[in-house]
N, C-alpha and C positions, 0 to 999 in steps of 0.2 A: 240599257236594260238594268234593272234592279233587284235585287234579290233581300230576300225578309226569311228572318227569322221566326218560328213560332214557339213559346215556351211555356207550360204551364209551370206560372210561379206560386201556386197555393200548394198544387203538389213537391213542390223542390223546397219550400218552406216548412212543409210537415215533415221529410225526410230529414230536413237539417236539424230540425224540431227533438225528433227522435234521436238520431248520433249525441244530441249534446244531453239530451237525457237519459242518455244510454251513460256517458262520460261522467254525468254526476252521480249518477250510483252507484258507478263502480270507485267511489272516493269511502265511502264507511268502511267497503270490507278490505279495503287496501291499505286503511289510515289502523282498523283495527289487525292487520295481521303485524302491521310495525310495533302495535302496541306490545304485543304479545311477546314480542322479542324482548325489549325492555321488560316488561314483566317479568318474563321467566330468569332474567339476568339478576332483576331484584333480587329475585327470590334465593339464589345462590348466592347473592354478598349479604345477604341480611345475616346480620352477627346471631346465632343461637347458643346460649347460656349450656352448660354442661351439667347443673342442677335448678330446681325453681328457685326465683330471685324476686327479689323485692325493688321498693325505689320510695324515695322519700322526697317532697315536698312541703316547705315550712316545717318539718317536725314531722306530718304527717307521715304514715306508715302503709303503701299501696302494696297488696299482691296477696297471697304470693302468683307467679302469675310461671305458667309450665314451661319448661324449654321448650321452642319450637313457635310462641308465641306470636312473636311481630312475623316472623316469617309467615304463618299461617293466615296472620290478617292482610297481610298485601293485595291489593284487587286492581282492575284495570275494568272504569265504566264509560261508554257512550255519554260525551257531554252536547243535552241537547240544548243547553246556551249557548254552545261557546261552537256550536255547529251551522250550517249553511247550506244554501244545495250544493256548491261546489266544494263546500269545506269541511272536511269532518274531525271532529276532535275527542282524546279519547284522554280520562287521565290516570293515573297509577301512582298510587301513595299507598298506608298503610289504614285498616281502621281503628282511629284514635278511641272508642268505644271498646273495643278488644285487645288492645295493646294503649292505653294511654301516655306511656313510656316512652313510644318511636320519634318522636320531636326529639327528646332530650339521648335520644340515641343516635339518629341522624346527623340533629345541629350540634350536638356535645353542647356542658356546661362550662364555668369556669372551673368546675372540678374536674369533671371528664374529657376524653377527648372525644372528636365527632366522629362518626361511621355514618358516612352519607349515601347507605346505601344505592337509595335508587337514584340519585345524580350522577354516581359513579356506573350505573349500570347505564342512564340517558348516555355518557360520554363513551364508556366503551361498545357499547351498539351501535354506534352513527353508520358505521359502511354496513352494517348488516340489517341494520331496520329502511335504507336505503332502495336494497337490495330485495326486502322484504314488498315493502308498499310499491315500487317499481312490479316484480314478477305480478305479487296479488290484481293491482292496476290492467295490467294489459291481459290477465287472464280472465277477469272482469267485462272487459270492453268485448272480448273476444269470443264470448259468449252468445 
């Protein structure tokens, strides 16, 4: 005696179809709530001057430019290069058009020393942007 199995596998294909396109979208808003973490971290180590300040270049004379400056130009944007269906990337720097100063503030010169803001905010976030894009993820999926 033999016994058979019957399956529809176009419907079990669609269903699996959907779970993994369910999984890849919830990666933007999971990738971007870790960002944010980092972000908002920048934002409190960004060094803000106590009056407006200037900066020099070959001689050149730039500013004067307000306290509150780089910290105000800090952003965090959707990179849709450097992103994938499975992979979402997000980046957070400062903008160089609005602070042109934050290079030589982050990396330091030979004269100054460096304030690496937001490397130092990437390094102290790790367990909490973690922590972040994990909760965002499965409350994404769970949806």
């Amino acid at each position: 005696m033999g016994m058979g199995v019957r399956m529809n596998v176009a419907a079990f294909k669609a269903g699996l179809r959907a779970e993994v396109d369910k999984l890849h979208a919830a990666t933007r808003p999971a990738a971007q709530a870790g960002a944010e973490v980092i972000y908002q971290r920048a934002r409190i180590n960004a060094p803000v001057s106590q009056d407006s300040h200037f900066f020099y270049i070959r001689g050149r004379k730039y500013g004067p430019y307000a306290p509150g400056t780089l910290k105000n130009s800090i952003y965090q944007v959707f990179s849709k290069d450097n992103s994938f269906k499975d992979v979402s990337t997000y980046h957070i720097s400062f903008n160089k058009s609005e602070a042109p100063y934050g290079f030589i503030v982050h990396n330091g010169t030979s004269r100054t020393a460096a304030h690496p803001f937001i490397a130092k905010a990437v390094i102290e976030t790790r367990a909490q942007v973690r922590e972040a894009i994990k909760a965002r993820y499965i409350e994404e999926v769970k949806k």
